[in-house]
C-alpha positions as a Markdown table, in Angstrom:
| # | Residue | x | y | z |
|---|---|---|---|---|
| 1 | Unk | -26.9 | -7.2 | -7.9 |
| 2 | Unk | -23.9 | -5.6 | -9.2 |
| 3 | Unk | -21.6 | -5.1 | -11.8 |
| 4 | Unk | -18.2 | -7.2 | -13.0 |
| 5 | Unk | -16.4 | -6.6 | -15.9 |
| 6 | Unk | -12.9 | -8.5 | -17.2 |
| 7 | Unk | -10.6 | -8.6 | -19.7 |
| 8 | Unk | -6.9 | -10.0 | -20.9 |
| 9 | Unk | -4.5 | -7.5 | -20.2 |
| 10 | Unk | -1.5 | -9.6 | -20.6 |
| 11 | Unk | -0.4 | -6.6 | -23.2 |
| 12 | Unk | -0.6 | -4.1 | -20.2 |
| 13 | Unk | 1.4 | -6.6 | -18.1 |
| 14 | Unk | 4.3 | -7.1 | -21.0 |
| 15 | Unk | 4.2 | -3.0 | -21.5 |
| 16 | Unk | 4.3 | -2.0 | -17.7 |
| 17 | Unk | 6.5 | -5.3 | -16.3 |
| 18 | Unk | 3.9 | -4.7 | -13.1 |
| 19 | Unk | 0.1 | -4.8 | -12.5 |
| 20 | Unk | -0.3 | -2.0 | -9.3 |
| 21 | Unk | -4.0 | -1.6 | -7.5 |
| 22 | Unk | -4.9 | 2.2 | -6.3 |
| 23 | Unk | -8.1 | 1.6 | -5.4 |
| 24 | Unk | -9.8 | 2.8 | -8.3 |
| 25 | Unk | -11.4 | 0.7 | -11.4 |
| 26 | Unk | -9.2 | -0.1 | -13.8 |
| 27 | Unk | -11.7 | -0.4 | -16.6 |
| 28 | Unk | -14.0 | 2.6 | -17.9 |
| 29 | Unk | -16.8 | 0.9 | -17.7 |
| 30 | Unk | -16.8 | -0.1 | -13.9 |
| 31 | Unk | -14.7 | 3.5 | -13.4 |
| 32 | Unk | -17.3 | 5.2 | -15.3 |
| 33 | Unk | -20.5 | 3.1 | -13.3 |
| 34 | Unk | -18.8 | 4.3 | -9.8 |
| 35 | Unk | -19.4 | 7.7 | -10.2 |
| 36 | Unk | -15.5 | 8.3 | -10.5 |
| 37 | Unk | -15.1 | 10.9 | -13.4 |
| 38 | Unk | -18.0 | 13.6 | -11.0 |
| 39 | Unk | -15.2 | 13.0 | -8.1 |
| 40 | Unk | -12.4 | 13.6 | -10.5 |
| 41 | Unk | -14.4 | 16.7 | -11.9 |
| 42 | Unk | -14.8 | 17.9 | -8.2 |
| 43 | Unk | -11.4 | 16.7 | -6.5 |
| 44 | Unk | -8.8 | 16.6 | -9.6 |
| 45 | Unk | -6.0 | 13.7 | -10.2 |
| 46 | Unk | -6.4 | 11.9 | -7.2 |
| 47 | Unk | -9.8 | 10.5 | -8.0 |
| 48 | Unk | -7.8 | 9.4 | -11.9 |
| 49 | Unk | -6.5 | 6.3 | -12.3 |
| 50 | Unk | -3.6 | 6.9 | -14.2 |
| 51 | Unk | -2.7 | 10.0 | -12.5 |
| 52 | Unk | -3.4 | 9.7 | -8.5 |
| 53 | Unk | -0.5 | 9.6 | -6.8 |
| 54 | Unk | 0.5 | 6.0 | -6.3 |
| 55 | Unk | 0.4 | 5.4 | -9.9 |
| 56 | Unk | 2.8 | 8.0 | -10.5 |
| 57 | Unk | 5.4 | 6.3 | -7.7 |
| 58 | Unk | 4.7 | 3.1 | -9.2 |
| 59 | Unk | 5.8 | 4.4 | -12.4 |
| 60 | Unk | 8.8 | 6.2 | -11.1 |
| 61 | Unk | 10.1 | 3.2 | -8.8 |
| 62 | Unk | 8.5 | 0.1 | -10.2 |
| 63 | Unk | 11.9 | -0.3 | -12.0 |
| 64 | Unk | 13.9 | -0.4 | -8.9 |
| 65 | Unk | 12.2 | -4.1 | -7.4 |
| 66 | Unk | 15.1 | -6.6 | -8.0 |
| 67 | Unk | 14.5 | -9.0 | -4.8 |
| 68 | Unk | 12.1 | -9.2 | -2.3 |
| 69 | Unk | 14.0 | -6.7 | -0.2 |
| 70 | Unk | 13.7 | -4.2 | -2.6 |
| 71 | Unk | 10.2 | -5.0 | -3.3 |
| 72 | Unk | 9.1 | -4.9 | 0.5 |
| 73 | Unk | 10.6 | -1.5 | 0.3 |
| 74 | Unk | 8.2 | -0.2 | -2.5 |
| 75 | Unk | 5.3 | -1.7 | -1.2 |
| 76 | Unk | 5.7 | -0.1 | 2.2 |
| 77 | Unk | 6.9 | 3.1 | 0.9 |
| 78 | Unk | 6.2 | 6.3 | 2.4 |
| 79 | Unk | 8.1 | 9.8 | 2.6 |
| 80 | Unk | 5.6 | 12.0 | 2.4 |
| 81 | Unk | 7.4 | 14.8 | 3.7 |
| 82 | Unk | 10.2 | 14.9 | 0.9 |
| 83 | Unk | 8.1 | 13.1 | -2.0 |
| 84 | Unk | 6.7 | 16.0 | -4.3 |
| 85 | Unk | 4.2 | 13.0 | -5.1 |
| 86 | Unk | 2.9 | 13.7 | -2.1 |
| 87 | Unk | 2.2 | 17.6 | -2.4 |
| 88 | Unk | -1.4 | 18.4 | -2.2 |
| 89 | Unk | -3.2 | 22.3 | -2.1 |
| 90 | Unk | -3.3 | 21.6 | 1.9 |
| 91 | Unk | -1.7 | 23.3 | 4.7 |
| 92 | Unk | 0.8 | 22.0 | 5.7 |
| 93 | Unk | 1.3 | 21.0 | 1.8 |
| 94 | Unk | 1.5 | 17.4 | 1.7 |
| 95 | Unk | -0.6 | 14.3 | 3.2 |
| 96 | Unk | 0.8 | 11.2 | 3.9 |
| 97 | Unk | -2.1 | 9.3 | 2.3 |
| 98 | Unk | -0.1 | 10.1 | -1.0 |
| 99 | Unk | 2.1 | 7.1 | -0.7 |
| 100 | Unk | 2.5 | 3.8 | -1.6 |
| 101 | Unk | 1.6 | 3.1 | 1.7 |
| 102 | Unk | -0.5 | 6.0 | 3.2 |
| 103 | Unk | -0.2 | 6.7 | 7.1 |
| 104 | Unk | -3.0 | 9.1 | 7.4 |
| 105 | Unk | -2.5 | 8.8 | 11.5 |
| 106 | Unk | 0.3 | 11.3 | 10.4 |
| 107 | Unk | -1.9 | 14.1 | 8.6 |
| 108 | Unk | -2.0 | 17.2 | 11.2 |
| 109 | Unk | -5.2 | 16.9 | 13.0 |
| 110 | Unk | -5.5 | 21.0 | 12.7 |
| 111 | Unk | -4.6 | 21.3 | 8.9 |
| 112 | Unk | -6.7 | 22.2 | 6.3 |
| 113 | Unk | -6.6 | 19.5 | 3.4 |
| 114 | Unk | -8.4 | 19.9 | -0.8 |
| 115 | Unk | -9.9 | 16.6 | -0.1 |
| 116 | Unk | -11.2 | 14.4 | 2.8 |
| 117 | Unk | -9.2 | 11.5 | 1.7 |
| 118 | Unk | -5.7 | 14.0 | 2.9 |
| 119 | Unk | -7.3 | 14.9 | 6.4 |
| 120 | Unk | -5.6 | 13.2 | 9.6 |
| 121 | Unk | -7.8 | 9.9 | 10.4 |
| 122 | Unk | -6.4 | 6.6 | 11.9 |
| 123 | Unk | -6.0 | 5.3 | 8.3 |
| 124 | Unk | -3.7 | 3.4 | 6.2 |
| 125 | Unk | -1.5 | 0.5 | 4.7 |
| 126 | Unk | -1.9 | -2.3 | 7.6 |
| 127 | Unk | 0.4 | -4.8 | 6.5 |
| 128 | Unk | 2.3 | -6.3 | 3.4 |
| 129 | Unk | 2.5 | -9.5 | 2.0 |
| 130 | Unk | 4.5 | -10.4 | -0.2 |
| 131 | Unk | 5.4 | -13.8 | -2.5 |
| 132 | Unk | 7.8 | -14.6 | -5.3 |
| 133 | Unk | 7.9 | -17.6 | -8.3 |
| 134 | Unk | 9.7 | -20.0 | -5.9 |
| 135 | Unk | 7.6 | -19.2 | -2.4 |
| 136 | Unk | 4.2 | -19.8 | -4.2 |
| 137 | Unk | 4.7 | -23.5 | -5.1 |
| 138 | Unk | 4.8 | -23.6 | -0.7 |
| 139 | Unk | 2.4 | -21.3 | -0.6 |
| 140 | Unk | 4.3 | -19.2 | 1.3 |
| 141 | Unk | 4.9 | -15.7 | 1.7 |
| 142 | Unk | 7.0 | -12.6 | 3.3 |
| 143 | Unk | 4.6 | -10.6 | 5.4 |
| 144 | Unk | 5.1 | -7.5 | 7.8 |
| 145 | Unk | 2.5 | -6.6 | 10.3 |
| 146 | Unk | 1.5 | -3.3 | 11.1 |
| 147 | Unk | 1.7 | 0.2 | 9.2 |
| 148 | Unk | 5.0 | 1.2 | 7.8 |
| 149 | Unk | 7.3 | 2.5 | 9.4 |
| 150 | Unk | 10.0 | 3.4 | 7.0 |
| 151 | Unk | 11.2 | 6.9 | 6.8 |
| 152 | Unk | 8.3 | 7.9 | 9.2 |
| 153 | Unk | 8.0 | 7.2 | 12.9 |
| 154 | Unk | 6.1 | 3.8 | 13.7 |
| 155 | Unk | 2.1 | 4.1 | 14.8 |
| 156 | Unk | 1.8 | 3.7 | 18.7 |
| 157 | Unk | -1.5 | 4.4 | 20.3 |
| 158 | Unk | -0.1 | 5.9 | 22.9 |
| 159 | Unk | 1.1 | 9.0 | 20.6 |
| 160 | Unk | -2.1 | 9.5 | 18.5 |
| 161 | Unk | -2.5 | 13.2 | 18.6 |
| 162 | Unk | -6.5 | 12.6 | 19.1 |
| 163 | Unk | -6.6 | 10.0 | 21.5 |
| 164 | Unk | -9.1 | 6.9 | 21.6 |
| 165 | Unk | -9.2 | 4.1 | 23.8 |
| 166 | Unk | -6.7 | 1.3 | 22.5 |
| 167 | Unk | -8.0 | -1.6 | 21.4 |
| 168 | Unk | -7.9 | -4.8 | 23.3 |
| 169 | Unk | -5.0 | -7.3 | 23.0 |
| 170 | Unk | -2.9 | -4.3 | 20.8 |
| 171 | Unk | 0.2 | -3.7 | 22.0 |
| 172 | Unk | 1.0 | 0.1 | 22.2 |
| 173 | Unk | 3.7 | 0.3 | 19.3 |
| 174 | Unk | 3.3 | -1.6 | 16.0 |
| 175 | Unk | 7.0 | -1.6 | 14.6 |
| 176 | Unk | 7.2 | -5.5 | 13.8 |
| 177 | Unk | 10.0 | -7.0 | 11.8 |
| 178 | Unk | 9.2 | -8.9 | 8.4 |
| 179 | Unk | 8.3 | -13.2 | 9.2 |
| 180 | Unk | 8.7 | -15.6 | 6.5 |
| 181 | Unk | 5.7 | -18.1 | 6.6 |
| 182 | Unk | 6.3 | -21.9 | 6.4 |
| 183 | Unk | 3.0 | -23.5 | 5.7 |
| 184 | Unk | 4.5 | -26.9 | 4.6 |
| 185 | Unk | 2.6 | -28.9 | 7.5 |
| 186 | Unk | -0.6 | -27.9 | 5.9 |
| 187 | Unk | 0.6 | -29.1 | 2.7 |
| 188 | Unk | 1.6 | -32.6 | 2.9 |
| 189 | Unk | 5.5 | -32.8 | 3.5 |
| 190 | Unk | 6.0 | -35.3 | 0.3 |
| 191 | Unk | 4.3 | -32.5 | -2.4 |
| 192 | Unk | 5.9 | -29.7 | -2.3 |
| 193 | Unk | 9.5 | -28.5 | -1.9 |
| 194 | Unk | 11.1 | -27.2 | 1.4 |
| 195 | Unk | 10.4 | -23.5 | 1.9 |
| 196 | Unk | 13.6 | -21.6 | 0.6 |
| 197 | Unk | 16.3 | -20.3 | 3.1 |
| 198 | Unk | 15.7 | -16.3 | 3.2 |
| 199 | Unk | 19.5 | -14.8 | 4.8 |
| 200 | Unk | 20.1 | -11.2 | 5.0 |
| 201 | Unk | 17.2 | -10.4 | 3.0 |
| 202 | Unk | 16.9 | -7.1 | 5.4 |
């Protein structure tokens, strides 16, 4: 058994222009039923919907999405070095899990971190898909495999500062340009409309 809970929040939507997900409840009652407000009380903002991190760069940067270019940028977002978003009570003092698009492989394996979320682990944003009001009708989308590698060096296995075995069939460095899906075979050709034409979107 479990416990689901909705609601219209077209007036958030109007308000904020964007509907983000940090993983955290949206609602009080599920974020209340998760046990989230003892981890808030023990850990601080991160564990806080409106105040963790990503909600605060979603907030700050929502505003700059005016294409699919721009918002493939936020979605794969990451400067933790540079971003005082990403400051946490660590040593060093900032964890690249505070991004839009954490990269946890990049945490110092020999830091000390506030919370085990910040530590180094092989963790983080694995891809990004993305659609807009014309691609959906195809059922189409923009999609980039692998963890970010904007502003920070791409993940390869072979530079993991703890090593593991690679999995089978990886290749070694995951730095893979965005595709553009066309689906229409799958369709039926005479029901929907050609994919459109993405030039120079990168």
């Amino acid at each position: 058994s479990g416990l689901v809970y909705d609601a219209d929040v077209t007036d958030v939507l109007k308000r904020q222009t964007y509907w983000a997900s940090y993983n955290l409840p949206y609602f009080p009652l599920i974020y209340n039923a998760s046990g989230v407000p003892a981890k808030v009380a023990k850990y601080g903002d991160w564990y806080d919907y409106e105040k963790t991190a990503r909600a605060q760069m979603f907030r700050r940067d929502h505003s700059s999405v005016k294409d699919l270019a721009t918002m493939h940028k936020l979605m794969r977002y990451n400067n933790f070095k540079v971003d005082p978003l990403s400051y946490c009570n660590c040593t060093p003092n900032y964890t690249a899990e505070n991004a839009v698009s954490a990269r946890s492989d990049l945490n110092d394996p020999n830091g000390t971190y506030s919370i085990p979320a910040f530590e180094y682990r092989l963790h983080g944003g694995t891809d990004v898909k993305i659609t807009n009001y014309t691609m959906i009708y195809t059922m189409n989308m923009l999609a980039t495999c692998g963890p970010t590698y904007d502003n920070v060096p791409p993940f390869q296995w072979s530079k993991v500062p703890v090593k593991v075995p690679t999995p089978r069939m990886h290749p070694d460095k995951w730095m893979f340009t965005p595709i553009v899906t066309d689906f229409t075979e799958y369709l039926g050709r005479d029901l929907v409309p050609k994919p459109p034409k993405l030039i120079n979107v990168f």
